[in-house]
N, C-alpha and C positions, 0 to 999 in steps of 0.2 A: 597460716600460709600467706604469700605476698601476694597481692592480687598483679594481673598482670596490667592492668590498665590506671596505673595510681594516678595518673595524671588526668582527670575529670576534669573539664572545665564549663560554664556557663556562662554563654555570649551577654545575656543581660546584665552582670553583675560586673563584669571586667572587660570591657570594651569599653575603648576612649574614644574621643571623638577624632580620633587622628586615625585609630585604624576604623573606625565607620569609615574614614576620608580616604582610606587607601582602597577598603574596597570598593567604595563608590568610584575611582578613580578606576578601578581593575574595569568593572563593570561596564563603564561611559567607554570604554578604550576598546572592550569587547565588543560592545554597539557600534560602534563606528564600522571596526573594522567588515564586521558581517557587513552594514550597508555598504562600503566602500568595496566590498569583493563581489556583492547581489546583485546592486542594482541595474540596470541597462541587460542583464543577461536573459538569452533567449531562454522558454520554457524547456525543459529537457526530458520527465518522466510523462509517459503516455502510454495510457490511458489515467493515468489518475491525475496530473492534471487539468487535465479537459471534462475529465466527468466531476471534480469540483469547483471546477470554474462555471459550469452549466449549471449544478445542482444548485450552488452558494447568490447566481447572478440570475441564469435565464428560465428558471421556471420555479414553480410554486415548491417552497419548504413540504409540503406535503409528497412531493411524487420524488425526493429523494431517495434514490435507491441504497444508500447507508444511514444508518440512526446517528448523525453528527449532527444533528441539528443546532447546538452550543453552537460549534464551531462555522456552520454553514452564515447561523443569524450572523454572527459577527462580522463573517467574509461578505457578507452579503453590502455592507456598508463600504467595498471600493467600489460600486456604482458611483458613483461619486467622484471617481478618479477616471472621468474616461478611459480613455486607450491607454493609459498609464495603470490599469487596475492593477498590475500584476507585481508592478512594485510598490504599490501600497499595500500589496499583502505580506510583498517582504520586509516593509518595516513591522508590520505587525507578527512576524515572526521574528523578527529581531529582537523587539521588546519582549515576548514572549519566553523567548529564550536567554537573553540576559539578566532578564527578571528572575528565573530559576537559581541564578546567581547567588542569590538573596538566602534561601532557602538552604540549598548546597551549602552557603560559606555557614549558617547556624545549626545544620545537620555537624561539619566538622568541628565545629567550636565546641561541641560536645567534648570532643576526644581529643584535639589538637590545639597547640598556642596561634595566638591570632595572624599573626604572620603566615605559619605552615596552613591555617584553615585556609587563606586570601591562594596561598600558592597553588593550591589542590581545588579549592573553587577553578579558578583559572584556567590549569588546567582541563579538569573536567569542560568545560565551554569553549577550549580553544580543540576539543577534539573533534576527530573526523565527523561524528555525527550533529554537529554545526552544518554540514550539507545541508541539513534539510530548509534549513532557512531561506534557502531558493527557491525552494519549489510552492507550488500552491497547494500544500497540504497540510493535515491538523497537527504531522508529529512536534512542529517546538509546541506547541499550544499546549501537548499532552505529554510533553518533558518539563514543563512548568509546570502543570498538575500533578506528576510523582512525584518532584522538588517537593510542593508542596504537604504532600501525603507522607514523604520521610520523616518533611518535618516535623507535622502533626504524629507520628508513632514515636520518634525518638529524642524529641524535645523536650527538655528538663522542666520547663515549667510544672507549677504544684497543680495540675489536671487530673481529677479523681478518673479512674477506668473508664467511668460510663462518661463520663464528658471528653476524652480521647476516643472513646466510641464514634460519638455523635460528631464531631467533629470528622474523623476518619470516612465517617458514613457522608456527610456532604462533598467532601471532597473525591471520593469515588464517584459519588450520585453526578457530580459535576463532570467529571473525566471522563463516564461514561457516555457524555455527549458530545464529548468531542471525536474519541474515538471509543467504538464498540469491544474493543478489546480490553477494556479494562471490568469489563464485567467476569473477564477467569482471574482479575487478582481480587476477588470479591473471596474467596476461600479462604487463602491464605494470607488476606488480610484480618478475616475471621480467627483464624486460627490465631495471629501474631496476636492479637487484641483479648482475646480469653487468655495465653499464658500470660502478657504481661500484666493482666488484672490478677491472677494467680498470683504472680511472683511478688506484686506489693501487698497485693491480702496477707499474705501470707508473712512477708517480714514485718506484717504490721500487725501480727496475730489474731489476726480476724476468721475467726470461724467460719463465714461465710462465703470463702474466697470460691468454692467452687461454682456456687449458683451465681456472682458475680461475674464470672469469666463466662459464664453461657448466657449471659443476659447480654453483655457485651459482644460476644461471637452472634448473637441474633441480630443486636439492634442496628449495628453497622448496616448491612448487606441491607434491612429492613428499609433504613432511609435513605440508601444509594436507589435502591431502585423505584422507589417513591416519587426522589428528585427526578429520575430517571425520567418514570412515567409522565411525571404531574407538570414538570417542567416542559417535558418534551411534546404532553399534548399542548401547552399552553403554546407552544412555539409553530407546531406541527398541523395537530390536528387529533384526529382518529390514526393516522397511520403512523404515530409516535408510539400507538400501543405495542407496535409489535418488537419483539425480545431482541433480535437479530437485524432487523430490516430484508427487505425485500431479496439483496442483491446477495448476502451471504447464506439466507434459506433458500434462495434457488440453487447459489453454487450448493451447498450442502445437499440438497434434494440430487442434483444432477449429477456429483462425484461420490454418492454414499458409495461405500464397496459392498460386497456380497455378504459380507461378514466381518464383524470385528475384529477378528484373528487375520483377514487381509492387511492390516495396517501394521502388524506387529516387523514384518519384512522391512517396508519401506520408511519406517519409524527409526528403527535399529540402522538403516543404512544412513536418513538424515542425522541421526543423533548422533552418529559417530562423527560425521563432519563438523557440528556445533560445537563437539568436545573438544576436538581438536581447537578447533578457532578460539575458545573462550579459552582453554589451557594455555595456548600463546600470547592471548591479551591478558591475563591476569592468574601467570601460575600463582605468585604467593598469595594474594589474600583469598585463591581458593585451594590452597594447602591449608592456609589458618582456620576455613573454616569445615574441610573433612576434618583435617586435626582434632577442634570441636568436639565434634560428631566420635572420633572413636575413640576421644581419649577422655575417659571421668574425670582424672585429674587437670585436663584442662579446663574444663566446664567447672569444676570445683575451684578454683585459682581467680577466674575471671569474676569481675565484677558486676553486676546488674548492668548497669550502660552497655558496659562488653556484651554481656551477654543479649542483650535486645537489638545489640547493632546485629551482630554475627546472625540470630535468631530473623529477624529482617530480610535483610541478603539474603539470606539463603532461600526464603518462601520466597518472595518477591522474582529472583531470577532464575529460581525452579520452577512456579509458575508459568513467568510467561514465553521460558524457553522450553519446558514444555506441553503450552500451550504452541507455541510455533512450531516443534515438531509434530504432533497430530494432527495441527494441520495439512502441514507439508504431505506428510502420508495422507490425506482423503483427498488430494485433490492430484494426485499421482497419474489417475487417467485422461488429466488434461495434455497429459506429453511427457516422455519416458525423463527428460528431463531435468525437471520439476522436482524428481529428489534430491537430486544434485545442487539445488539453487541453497545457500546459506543465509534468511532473512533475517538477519542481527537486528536488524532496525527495530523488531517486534520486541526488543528485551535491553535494548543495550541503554535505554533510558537508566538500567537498575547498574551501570556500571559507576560510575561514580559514590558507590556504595561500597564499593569492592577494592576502591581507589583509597576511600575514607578509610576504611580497614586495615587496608598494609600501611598508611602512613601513619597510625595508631603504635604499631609496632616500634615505631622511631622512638616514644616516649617510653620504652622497655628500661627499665632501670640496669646501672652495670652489677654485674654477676649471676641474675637470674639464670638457672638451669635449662642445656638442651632442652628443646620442647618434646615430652615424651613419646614412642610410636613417632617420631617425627618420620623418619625412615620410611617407616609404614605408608605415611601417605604421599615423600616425595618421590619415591622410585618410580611408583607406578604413574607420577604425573609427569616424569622425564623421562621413561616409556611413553607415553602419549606426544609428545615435545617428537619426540626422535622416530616416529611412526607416521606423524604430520607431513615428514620432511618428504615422504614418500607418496602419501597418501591425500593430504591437503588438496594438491593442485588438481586432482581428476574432480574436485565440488564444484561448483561457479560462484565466484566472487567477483563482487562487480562491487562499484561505488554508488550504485542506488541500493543493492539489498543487504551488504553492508561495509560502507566505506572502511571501517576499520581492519576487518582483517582483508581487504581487498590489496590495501597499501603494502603488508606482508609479501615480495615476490618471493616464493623459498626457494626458486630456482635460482636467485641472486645474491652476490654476498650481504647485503643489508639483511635480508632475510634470514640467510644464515648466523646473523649476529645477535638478533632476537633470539631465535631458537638455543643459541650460546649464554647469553646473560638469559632468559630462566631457566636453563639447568643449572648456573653455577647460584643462582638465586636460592631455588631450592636445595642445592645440596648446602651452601651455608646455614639458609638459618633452620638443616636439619640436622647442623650440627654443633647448632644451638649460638653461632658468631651475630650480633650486632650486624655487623653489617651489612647483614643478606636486607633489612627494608632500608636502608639509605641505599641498594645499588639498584632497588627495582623503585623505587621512590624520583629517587635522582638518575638515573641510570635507565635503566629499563624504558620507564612511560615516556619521559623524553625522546627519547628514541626512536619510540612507536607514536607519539604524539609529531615528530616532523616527517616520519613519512606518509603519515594521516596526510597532515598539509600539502605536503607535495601533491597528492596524491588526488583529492578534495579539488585542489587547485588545477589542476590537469587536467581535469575532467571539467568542468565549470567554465575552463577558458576556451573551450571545443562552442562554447553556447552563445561568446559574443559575438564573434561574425554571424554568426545563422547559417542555418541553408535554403535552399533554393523554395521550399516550404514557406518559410518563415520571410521573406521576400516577397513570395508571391500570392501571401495569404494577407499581407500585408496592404500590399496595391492592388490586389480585388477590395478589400474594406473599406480604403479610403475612395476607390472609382466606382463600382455599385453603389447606389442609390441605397441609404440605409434601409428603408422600406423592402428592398429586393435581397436584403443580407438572404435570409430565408431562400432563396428561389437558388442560390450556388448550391453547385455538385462539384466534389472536389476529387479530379479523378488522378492518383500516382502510385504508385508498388510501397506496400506495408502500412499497416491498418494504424503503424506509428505516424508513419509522415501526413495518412488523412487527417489524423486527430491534431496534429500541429496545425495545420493551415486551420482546420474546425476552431483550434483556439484562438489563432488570431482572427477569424473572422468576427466570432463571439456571436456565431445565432445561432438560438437552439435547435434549426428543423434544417442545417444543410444536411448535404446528402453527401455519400461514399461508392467511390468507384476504383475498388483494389486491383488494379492489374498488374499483371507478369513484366521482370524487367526487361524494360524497352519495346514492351508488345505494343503494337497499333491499336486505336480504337475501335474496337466494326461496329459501322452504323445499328446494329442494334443496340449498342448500350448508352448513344447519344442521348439524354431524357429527353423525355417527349413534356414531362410534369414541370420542366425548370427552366429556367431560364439563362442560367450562367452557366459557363463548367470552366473551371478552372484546373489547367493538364498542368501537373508538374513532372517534370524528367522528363525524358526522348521517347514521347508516345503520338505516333502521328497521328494526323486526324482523318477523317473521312474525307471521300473527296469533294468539294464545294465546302467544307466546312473550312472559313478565314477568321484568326483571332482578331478581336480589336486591340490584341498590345503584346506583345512577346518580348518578356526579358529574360535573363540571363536564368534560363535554368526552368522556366514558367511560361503557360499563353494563357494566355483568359479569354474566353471565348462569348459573344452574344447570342442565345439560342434564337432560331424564328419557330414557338411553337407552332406545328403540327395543327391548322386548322379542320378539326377533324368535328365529328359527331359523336361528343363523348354517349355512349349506349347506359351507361351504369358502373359500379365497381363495388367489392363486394369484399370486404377484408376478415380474413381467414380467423380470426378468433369469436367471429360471430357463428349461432348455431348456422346450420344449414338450410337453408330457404330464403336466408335473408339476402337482401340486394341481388347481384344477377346469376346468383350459383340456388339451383337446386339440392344438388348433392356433390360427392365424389367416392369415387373407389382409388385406393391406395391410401388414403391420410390418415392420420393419428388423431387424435382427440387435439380439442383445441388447447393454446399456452395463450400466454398475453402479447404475444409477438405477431401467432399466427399458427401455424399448425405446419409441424414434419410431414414428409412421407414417409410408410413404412411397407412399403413394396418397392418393386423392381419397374411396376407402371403405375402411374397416377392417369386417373379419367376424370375430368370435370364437367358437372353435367349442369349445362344451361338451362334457362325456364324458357329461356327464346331460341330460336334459332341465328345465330351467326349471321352478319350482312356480308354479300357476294364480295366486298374491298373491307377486310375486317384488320385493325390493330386490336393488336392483344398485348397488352401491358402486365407486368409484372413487377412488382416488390421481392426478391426473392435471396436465399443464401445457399451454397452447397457447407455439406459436412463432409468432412473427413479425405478419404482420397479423389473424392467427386469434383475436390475444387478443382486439380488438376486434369478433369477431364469432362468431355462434351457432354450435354443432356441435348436429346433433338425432342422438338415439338411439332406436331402431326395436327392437322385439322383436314380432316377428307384426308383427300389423297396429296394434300401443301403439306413438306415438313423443312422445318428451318433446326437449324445446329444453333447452340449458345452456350456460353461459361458462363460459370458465380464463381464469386471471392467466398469465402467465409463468414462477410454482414452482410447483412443487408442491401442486397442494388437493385435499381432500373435497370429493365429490358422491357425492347419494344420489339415485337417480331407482326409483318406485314401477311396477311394470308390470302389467296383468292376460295374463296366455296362455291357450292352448288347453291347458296343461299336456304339449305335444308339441316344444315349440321348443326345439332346442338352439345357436342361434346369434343372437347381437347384432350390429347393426351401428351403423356411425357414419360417419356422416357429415363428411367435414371441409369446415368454408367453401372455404377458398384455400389448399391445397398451398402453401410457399413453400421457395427454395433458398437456401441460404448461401450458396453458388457466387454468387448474384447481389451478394453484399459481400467478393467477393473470396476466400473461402475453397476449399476444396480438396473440400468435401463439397459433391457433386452432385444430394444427395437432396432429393424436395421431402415438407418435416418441416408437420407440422401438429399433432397433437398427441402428445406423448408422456403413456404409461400409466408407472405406479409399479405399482401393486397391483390387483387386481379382488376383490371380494367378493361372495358372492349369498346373501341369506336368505329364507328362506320368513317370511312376512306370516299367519300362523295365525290372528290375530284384528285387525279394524278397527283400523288407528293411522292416525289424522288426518295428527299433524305432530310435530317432536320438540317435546315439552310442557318447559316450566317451570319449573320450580317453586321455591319459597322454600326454601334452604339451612339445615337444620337446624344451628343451633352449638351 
């Protein structure tokens, strides 16, 4: 029989120094352009870039709440780039990502002439997910790591199993310190590495090929997580040991569901979205490789190379798409809409795989026979194509969770013309014409690669001017006293535009003060602990409180703390007795933040009794529907009303006593249960405490005052 893939080629044996010259040409031209479209651009993704901007710069590799420690050390070296840190990390994902390049164009040189490998390099790097190279995150870093991990499973070199092993196994071990998700391609990297020790034992007639293939399915994973560990305490510490890191066994603790069989619902409703989406970006080379899958006689026909590319693919972006979808389902009680989000970005590293594949097809010799069962598997994926058209738009695509099919409008003719060239894609070459991979090759990804652009581009170009944020977080950094970065509270509406200004100020201990849009501030939530607050958006101030500088969109404010008699303060994740709490009724056992309520009233029981002019400070968050509604605080017969955002804020409430009360209470609005979105905690949370403080009031203070910032 003909094999389907006759055309085999080897980048080391037939590569001149002219096409080296072309790709290094593709490549340099690639780099530029990322820096030329990055740099100057305000940050855009929040929370993740501000929590690795903090992790990577302002505080110890150890108390990282993600296991990227590779990636953090590395980042850690734009200290060095003052106020500019942020695009010294875009060149370093520039390099990152055009360095993949490299990798990519010797994966295709396997299957492809050097010209077509440079132009599928290329493309793969000019597509939408090049986004990322703006933002302060690991993914170029750890699309340079799979580059390099194809390369190592599917490169021709004369590497015996077990030394494709070991190699495979460094390169995970490494990846997994960039990002923690490459520890779910650790199986099915396992798997791809015992059959393709199988598959040459065995043309090599070696009896031994089974225990081979399991020695190799072992020793991978063995010294990925070895590096894992052994690297990771070397970087880290002790808290390298842990599997997951902090941040994703707490989400995991905190959204388990009741049962396994809860997941199977909201699994089935994400996977159906993903289906969709990856059918659209890549009907044919996942027709060729169902095809595979149900036809003997294709698997019979195809060659080794073929067979290990197809073989590849397929574990690779079944893994870690469905590794993305169980995610998505466990963490469903964070908001009904969470199923609905499409996070490509988790898997679309392995597309450029799927890209090499259908342009494989271009070297189909003429006459070869309709591909058999072709039918079989294209109807039902032009079924999906035509069910999208419908059903797509109710998912969420955005260009942070995955630019590519974000750029797809299918309510717009461009969108409709995707959806048109892969159906007729499919029905060609399932009926067996030539020129079904020159129209998705030339045709199709072109297509979908310029509305990526557009698309990528539109979004990006929203980040140079800035906003009122980015402004005003700006000229608090450079007018506060570096020594007082620490001392700002940065009070605007949405826990996004806090983290903005947090990014530009660049200290790790400011503080958040989430309000309602365009609500005033009431002097209770003035800090009494801080010294700056910097209001952005139309949130008035209290009365006597005057900024020292109001521009366009921002005030920055001098506090005059509160000369008071701090009593003591006593933070909630310590046991009970310590600092100036006795006890409490209403609270939940302690977390590292501090401790929930889980009653309708919380009592805090002092060791002293209250001063007759008492502040009472708080660190505090509401959950759930509480954020929108008041909790009132009683001491005696004094009770004061107050809101929380969702993190963590100051509040300061003023009380008079009989100078004999040793206990506070609080009232919560609406108890509410996570249990009731699916999680596993039954408690009903209202507000969680951080810290408590109490000081004695010795003489008259109104409100926290003012005043103009001496320079």
């Amino acid at each position: 029989m003909m094999k389907t893939d006759t055309f085999i080629y080897s980048a080391d044996s037939v590569d001149s120094n002219r096409q080296r010259m072309i790709l290094g040409g593709v490549l340099l031209a690639v780099l530029a352009w990322l820096l030329y479209r990055n740099l100057g651009l305000n940050p855009a993704i929040f929370a993740d870039e501000w929590y690795y901007s903090k992790m990577a710069r302002l505080m110890p590799l150890s108390e990282a709440i993600v296991p990227s420690y590779l990636y953090l050390w590395l980042a850690r070296g734009s200290l060095s780039c003052g106020t500019d840190f942020l695009d010294c990390i875009r060149v370093g994902n520039a390099l990152f990502f055009a360095g993949a390049g490299v990798f990519l164009y010797l994966v295709a040189r396997v299957y492809l002439r050097p010209l077509l490998a440079v132009l599928l390099t290329a493309m793969a790097l000019l597509a939408p997910v090049n986004i990322y190279t703006a933002y302060f995150m690991p993914e170029a870093m750890y699309y340079f790591g799979f580059a390099a991990l194809a390369w190592v499973a599917l490169s021709p070199r004369a590497w015996s199993p077990l030394q494709r092993a070991l190699l495979a196994g460094l390169v995970l071990g490494l990846m997994s310190l960039v990002k923690v998700h490459a520890l779910f391609l650790m199986p099915a990297t396992s798997l791809y590495l015992a059959v393709n020790a199988w598959m040459e034992r065995r043309q090599a007639g070696n009896g031994r090929a089974i225990g081979e293939a399991l020695l190799c399915a072992a020793i991978a994973p063995a010294l990925a997580l070895g590096i894992k560990f052994g690297l990771g305490y070397l970087i880290a510490g002790e808290s390298a040991l842990s599997l997951f890191g902090s941040f994703y066994n707490q989400t995991a603790a905190g959204s388990a569901p009741r049962s396994r069989l809860d997941l199977i619902a909201p699994a089935l409703v994400n996977g159906r979205g993903h289906l969709m989406a990856m059918v659209i970006l890549l009907a044919l080379p996942l027709a060729m490789l169902l095809h595979a899958i149900v036809s003997p006689s294709a698997r019979r026909d195809a060659s080794p190379a073929l067979k290990r590319l197809q073989l590849f693919a397929f574990l690779m972006l079944g893994s870690a798409a469905g590794m993305t979808i169980a995610y998505t389902a466990s963490i469903v009680a964070q908001g009904p809409h969470e199923i609905f989000r499409l996070h490509l970005r988790y898997y679309s590293f392995a597309f450029p795989l799927l890209m090499i594949l259908a342009a494989s097809a271009l070297q189909r010799p003429a006459g070869m026979p309709r591909p058999p069962l072709g039918w079989l598997v294209a109807l039902p994926l032009a079924a999906v194509l035509l069910f999208a058209l419908s059903r797509l738009p109710g998912f969420s695509t955005n260009p942070v969770d995955g630019p590519e099919i974000s750029s797809i409008k299918l309510n717009e003719w461009t969108g409709w013309l995707v959806i048109g060239l892969d159906i007729l894609v499919l029905g060609l070459w399932a009926a067996g014409k030539r020129i079904a991979a020159p129209l998705f090759v030339f045709g199709a990804l072109p297509l979908m690669l310029v509305l990526g652009t557009q698309e990528t581009n539109r979004f990006l170009s929203q980040l140079k001017p800035g906003w009122a944020a980015d402004h005003g977080a700006r000229f608090a950094r450079d007018y506060v006293p570096r020594a007082e970065h620490n001392d700002i509270t940065v009070a605007t509406t949405g826990l996004q535009e806090v983290m903005r200004a947090q990014f530009h100020i660049d200290a790790p201990d400011t503080a958040m003060l989430d309000l309602p849009t365009d609500a005033p501030i009431p002097e209770y939530q003035i800090p009494m602990r801080k010294k700056w607050l910097l209001v952005i958006g139309n949130h008035a101030l209290p009365p006597g409180v005057t900024p020292v500088k109001q521009g366009e969109g921002y005030v920055l404010v001098r506090l005059q703390n509160a000369q008071d008699k701090v009593l003591g303060s006593t933070h909630l994740s310590q046991p009970w007795g310590s600092g100036l709490l006795a006890g409490a009724e209403g609270m939940s056992d302690a977390e590292g933040f501090g401790r929930w309520s889980d009653a309708k009233r919380v009592v805090l029981h002092f060791k002293e009794p209250l001063p007759k002019q008492a502040r009472v400070m708080l660190t505090a968050m509401a959950y759930g529907i509480n954020t929108t509604l008041p909790f009132t605080m009683q001491v005696g017969s004094d009770s004061k009303q107050f809101r929380l955002g969702p993190s963590p804020q100051e509040i300061s409430l003023r009380f008079t006593t009989d100078g004999a009360q040793r206990s506070l209470v609080i009232d919560v609005p609406q108890p509410d249960s996570p249990a009731t979105r699916g999680s596993t905690d039954k408690r009903k949370l209202g507000i969680g405490i951080t810290d408590v403080t109490v000081a004695d009031i010795s003489l008259p203070e109104p409100s926290a005052q003012a005043v103009q910032a001496s320079r």
